[in-house]
C-alpha positions as CSV (number, residue, x, y, z in Angstrom):
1,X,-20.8,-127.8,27.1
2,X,-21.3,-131.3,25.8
3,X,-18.5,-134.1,25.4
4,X,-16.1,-133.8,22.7
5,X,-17.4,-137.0,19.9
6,X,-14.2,-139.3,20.3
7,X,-14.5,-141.0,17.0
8,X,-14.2,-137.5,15.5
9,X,-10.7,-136.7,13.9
10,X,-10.1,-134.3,11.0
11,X,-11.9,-133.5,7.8
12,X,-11.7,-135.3,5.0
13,X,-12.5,-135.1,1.5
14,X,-14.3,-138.1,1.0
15,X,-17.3,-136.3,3.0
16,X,-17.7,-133.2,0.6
17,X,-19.7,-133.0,-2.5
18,X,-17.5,-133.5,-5.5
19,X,-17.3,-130.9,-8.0
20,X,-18.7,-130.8,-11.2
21,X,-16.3,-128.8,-13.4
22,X,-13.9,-131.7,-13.9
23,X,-13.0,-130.2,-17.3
24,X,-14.2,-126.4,-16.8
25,X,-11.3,-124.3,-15.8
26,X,-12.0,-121.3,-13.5
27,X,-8.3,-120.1,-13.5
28,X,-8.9,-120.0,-17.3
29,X,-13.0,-118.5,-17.2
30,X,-12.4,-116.4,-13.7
31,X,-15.7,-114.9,-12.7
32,X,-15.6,-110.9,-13.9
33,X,-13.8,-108.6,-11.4
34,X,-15.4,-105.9,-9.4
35,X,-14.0,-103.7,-12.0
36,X,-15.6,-105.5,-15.0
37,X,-18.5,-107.2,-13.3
38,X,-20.5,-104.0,-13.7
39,X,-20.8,-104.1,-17.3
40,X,-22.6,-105.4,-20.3
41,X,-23.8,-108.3,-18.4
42,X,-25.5,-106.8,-15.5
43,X,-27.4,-104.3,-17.6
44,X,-28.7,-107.1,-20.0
45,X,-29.5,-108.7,-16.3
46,X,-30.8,-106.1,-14.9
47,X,-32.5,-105.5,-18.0
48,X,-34.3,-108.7,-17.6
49,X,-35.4,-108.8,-14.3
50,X,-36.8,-105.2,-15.2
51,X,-39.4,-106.9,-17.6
52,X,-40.7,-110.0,-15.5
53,X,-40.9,-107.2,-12.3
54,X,-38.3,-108.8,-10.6
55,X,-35.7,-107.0,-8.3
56,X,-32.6,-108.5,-5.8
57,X,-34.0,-108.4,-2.3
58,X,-32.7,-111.2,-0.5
59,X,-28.9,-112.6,-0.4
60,X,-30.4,-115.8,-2.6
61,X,-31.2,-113.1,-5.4
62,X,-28.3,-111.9,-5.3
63,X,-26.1,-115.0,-5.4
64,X,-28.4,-116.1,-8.4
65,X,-27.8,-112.5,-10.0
66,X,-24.0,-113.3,-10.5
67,X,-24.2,-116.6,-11.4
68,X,-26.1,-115.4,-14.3
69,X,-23.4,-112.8,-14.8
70,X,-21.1,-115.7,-15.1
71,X,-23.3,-117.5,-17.4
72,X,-23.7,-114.5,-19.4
73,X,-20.0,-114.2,-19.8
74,X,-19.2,-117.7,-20.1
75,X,-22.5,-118.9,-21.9
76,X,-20.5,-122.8,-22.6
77,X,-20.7,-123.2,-18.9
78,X,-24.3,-123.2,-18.6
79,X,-24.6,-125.5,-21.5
80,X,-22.4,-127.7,-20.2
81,X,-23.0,-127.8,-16.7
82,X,-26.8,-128.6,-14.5
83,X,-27.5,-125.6,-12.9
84,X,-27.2,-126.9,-8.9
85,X,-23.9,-128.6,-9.5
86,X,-22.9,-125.5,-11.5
87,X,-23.8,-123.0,-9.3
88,X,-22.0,-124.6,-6.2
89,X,-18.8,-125.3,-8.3
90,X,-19.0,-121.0,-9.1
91,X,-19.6,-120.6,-5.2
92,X,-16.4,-122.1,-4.2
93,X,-14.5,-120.2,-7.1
94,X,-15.9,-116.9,-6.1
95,X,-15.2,-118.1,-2.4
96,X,-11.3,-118.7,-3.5
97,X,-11.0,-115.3,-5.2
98,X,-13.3,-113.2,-3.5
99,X,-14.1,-112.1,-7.3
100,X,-17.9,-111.7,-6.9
101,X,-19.6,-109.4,-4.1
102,X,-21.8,-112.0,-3.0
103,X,-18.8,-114.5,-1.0
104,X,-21.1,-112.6,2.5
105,X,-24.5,-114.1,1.0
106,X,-23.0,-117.5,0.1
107,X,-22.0,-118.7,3.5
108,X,-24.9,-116.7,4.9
109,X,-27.0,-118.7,3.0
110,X,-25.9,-121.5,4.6
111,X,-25.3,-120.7,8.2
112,X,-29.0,-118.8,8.3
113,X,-30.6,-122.2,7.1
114,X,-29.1,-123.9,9.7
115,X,-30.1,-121.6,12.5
116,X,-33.1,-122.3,11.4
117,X,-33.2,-126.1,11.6
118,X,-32.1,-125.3,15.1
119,X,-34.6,-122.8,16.2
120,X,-37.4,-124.4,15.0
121,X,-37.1,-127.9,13.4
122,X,-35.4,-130.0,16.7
123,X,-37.1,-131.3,19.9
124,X,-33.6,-133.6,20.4
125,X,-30.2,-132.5,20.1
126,X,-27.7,-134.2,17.7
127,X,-25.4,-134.7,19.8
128,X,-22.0,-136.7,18.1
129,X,-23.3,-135.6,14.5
130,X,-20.6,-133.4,14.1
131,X,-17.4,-132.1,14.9
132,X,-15.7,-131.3,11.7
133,X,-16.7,-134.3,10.1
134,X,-19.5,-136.4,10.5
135,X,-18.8,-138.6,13.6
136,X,-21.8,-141.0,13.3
137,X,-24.6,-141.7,10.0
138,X,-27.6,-139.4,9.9
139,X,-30.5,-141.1,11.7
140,X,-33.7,-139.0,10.3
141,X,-34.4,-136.4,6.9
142,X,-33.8,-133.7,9.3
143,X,-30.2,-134.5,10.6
144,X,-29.5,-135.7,6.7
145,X,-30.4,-132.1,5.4
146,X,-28.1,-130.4,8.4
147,X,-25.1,-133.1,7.7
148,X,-25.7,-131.6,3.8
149,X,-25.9,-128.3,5.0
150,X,-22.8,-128.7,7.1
151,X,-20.7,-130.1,4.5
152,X,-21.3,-127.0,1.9
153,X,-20.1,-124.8,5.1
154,X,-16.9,-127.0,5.4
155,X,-16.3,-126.9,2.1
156,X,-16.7,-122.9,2.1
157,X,-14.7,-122.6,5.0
158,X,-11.6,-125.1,3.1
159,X,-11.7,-121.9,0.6
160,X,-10.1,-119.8,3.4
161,X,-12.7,-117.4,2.9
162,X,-12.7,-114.4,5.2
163,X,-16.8,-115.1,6.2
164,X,-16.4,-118.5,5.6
165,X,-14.2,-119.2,8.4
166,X,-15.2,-118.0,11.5
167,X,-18.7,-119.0,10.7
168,X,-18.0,-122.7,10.8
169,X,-16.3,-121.8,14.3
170,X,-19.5,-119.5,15.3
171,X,-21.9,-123.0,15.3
172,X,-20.4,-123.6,18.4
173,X,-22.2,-120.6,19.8
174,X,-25.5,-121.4,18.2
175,X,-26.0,-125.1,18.1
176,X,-24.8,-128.3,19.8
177,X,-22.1,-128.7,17.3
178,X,-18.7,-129.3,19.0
179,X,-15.7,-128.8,17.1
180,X,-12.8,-131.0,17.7
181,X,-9.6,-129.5,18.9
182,X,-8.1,-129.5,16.0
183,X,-10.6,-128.5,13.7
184,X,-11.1,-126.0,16.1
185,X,-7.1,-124.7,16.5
186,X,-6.9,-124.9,12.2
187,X,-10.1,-122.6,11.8
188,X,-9.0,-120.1,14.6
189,X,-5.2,-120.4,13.5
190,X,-6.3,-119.8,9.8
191,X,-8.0,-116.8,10.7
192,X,-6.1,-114.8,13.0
193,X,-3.0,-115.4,10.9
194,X,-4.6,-113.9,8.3
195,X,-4.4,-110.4,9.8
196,X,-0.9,-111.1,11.6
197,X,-2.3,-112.4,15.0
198,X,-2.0,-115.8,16.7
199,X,-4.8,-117.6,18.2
200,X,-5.8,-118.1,21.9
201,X,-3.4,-120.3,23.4
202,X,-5.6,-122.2,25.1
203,X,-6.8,-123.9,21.3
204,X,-3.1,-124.7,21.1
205,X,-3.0,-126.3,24.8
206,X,-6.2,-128.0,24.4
207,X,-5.2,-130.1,21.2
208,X,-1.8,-131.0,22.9
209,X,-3.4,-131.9,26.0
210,X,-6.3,-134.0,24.6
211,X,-5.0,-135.0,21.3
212,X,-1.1,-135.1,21.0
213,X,1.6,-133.0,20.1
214,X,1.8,-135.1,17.2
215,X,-1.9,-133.8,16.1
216,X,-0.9,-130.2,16.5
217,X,2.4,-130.3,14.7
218,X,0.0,-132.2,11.8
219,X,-2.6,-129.6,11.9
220,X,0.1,-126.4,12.0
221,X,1.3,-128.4,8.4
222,X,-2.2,-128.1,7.5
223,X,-2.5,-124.9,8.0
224,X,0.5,-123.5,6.2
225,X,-0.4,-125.6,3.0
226,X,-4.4,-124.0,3.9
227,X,-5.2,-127.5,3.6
228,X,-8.6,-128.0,5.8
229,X,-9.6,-130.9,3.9
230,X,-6.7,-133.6,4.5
């Protein structure tokens, strides 16, 4: 396993894309409920896709599908709002409130573009890129579209989302990504808690040992407030 980037300390905000709904409220325009979602703005939808031949084979189709069910619903937020910076404002809301059945596709959206960057894209490792923030500047387009790739994840996985989580600790398995301890301990801490369980002591030992005891009473505020971002 590769060194541990020392310059590397905890996530901040300052690294994640701002959001563009400054004045849009999604506690007051919630996306429509599993219950409700199913309704006159899916058939008008599906209606739609029925006369250009279209259907929703891939996760990207169907992340798209209930935007536009949003829009449909909420037709001021697609004047008001470019349709990137839009859409990844919705992602995070449905993300939060696990409101939309696509939460699965957004993150593995993500997390299957960057497997592919991986697989096919790298003849050098990026070693000291990342460890839950960026420890050192992109040096080439390739590492600049993975630190933008890695920065939706974190922000996804600041939601507390159920997939969202464990996939930004799974790029440990995958890529030459190292975690810090802490970022690790918060992400496994977040999780397990979650379902009544603890994480693997060892996380807990390893931030003490190689951080502070300081650092993990810091992160375990963190992590009560579900505050990955601070």
């Amino acid at each position: 396993m590769r060194s541990l980037f020392a310059g590397c300390l905890f996530l901040f905000a300052a690294f994640l894309p701002v959001r563009a709904t400054e004045n849009w409220s999604f506690a007051d325009h919630p996306h429509p409920d599993f219950t409700d979602e199913y309704s006159a703005e899916e058939d008008a939808i599906f209606s739609d896709l029925e006369a250009m031949g279209a259907g929703i084979d891939n996760c990207s189709a169907e992340i798209v599908f209930e935007y536009l069910i949003y829009n449909r619903r909420y037709p001021e937020f697609a004047f008001t709002h470019a349709f990137n910076k839009g859409l990844e404002a919705w992602k995070l809301h449905v993300l939060e409130t696990n409101r939309a059945a696509s939460s699965f596709c957004i993150v593995i959206e993500v997390t299957e573009e960057l497997r592919e960057l991986y697989s096919y894209d790298f003849a050098t490792p990026t070693e000291g890129l990342f460890c839950g923030k960026h420890g050192r500047p992109y040096i080439n387009a390739e590492e600049s579209h993975i630190s933008g790739l890695l920065d939706r994840l974190v922000s996804y996985a600041a939601t507390g989302n159920d997939f969202a989580l464990p996939a930004l600790a799974e790029l440990e398995d995958w890529s030459d990504i190292r975690l810090n301890p802490d970022i690790r301990y918060f992400v496994a801490a977040r999780h397990a808690r979650r379902y009544g369980n603890e994480p693997a002591p060892i996380l807990r030992d390893t931030v003490i040992a190689l951080q502070s005891k300081e650092r993990l009473a810091f992160v375990e505020d963190a992590i009560e407030r579900n505050d990955l971002l601070r």
